[in-house]
Structures are given as structure tokens and as C-alpha cells.
C-alpha positions as CSV (number, residue, x, y, z in Angstrom):
1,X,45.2,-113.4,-45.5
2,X,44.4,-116.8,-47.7
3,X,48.1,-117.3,-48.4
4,X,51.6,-118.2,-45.8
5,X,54.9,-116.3,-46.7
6,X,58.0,-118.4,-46.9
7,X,61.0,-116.4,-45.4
8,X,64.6,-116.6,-46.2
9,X,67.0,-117.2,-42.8
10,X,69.3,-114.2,-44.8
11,X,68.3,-111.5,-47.0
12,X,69.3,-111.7,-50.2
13,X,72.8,-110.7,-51.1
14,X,71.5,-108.7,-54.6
15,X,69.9,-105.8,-55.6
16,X,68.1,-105.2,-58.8
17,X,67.0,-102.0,-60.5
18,X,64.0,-102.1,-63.0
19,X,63.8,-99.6,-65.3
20,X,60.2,-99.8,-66.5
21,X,59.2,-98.0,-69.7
22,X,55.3,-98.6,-69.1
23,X,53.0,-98.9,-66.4
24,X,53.9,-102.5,-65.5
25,X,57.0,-103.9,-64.4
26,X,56.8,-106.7,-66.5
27,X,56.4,-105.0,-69.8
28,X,59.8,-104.8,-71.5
29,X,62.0,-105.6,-68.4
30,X,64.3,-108.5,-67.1
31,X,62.1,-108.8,-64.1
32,X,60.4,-112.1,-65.0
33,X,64.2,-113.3,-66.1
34,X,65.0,-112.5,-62.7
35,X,62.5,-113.7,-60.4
36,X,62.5,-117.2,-62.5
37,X,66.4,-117.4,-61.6
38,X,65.9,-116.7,-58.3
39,X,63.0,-119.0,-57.6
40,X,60.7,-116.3,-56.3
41,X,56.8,-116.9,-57.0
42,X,55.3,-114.6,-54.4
43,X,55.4,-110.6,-54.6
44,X,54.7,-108.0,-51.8
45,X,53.6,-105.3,-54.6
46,X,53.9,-101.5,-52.8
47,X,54.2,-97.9,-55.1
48,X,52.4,-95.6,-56.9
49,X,49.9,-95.2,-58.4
50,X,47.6,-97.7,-57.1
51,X,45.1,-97.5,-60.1
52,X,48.2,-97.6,-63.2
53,X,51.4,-98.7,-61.9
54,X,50.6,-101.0,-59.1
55,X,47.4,-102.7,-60.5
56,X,49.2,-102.9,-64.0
57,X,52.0,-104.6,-62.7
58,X,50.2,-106.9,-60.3
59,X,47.8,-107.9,-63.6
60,X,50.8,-109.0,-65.5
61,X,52.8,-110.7,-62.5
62,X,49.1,-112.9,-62.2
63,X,49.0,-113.1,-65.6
64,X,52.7,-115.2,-65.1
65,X,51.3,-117.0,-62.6
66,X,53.0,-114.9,-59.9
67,X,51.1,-114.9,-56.2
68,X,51.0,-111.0,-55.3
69,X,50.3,-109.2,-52.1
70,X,49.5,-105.3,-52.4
71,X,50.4,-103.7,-48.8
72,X,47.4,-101.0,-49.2
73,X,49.3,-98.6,-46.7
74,X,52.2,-99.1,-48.9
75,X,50.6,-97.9,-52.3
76,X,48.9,-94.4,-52.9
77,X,47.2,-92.4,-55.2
78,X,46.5,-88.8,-56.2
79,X,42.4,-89.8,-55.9
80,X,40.9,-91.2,-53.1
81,X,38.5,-92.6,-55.0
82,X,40.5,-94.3,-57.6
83,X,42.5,-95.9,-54.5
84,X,39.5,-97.4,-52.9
85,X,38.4,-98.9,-56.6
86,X,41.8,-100.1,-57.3
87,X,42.1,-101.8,-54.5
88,X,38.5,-103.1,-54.6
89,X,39.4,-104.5,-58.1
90,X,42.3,-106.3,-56.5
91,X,41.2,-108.1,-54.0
92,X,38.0,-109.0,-56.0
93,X,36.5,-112.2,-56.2
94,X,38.6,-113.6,-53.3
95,X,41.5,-112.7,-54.6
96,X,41.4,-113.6,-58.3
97,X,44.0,-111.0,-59.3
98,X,45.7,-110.6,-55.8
99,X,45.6,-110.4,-52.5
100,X,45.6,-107.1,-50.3
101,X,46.5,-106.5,-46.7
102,X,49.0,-103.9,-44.5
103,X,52.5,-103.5,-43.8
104,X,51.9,-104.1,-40.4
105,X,50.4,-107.3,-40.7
106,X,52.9,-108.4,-42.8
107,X,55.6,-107.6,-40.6
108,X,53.5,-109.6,-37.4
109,X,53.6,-112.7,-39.9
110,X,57.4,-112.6,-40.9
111,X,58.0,-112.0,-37.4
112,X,55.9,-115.4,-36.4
113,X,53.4,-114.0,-35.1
């Protein structure tokens, strides 16, 4: 993984509900309002599906200049195929659009390790 996670000493006292419209969470939401209050500039990107939802929303979170990690266990699709291409377009070019990796190796870097 080509980027280092920053990790608060206590979760965050807040809980936000999007409700999305389109296929990105950006379009026609507060979530840009609320990232921007809270500081954040890095997303761990998970849902469905991989090839609409998730790549939209990544797309327009780079777009904002947003850093985004996909967990690739943590996304799905009804089409194999359209999984492995999503996440192929991803990860592309280094990482142009974002970066992909697993839950479990996220977890091993929040824990230090």
C-alpha cells in the first residue's frame, strides 16, 4: 500500500447518514460538507456495487481531491467479471483513481503492525 493511515486515539463521537440519490455519494449530498468539517482527506471506500456505486463514488471523492482506499473483500458485485474490471480500473496506473487492498491488511496496519 503506497499510502500510511493516520488514526484517531478515540473514535469519533458522530454518526452520519447519507442518503444518496445517485450512484455516487457525492452527488447531491452533505458528504463533502462533512468530511471538510471534520478534517478528513482519506476514505476506506467498501459496498456495493463495485462497478456503479463504489467506483462512482470513489471517481468523485478523487475528483475532490479525496485519497481513497477500496477494501476489495469489502465490496461486491452481482458479476464476477465486472468486479475484477472495476477493481482493475481502480487501482490503475498506480493508483491514479485509488488505491485497493483488504480488510485484513488494513486492520494489521491500524493495529501497528
Amino acid at each position: 500500500m503506497a499510502t500510511a493511515l493516520k488514526v484517531p486515539a478515540q473514535p469519533y463521537e458522530f454518526i452520519s447518514v447519507i442518503d444518496k440519490p445517485g450512484k455516487g455519494a457525492f452527488f447531491a449530498t452533505d458528504l463533502e460538507l462533512i468530511l471538510k468539517n471534520l478534517g478528513i482527506r482519506s476514505l476506506v471506500v467498501t459496498g456495493v456495487t463495485t462497478e456503479v456505486c463504489v467506483q462512482t463514488s470513489v471517481r468523485e471523492a478523487n475528483d475532490r481531491g479525496y485519497e481513497c482506499l477500496v477494501l476489495e473483500d469489502c465490496v461486491a458485485s452481482y458479476f464476477p467479471e465486472f468486479q475484477r474490471a472495476a477493481i482493475n480500473m481502480i487501482k490503475a496506473q498506480g493508483g491514479i483513481v485509488g488505491w485497493v487492498s483488504t480488510s485484513d491488511e488494513l486492520l494489521k496496519v491500524l493495529a501497528g503492525g
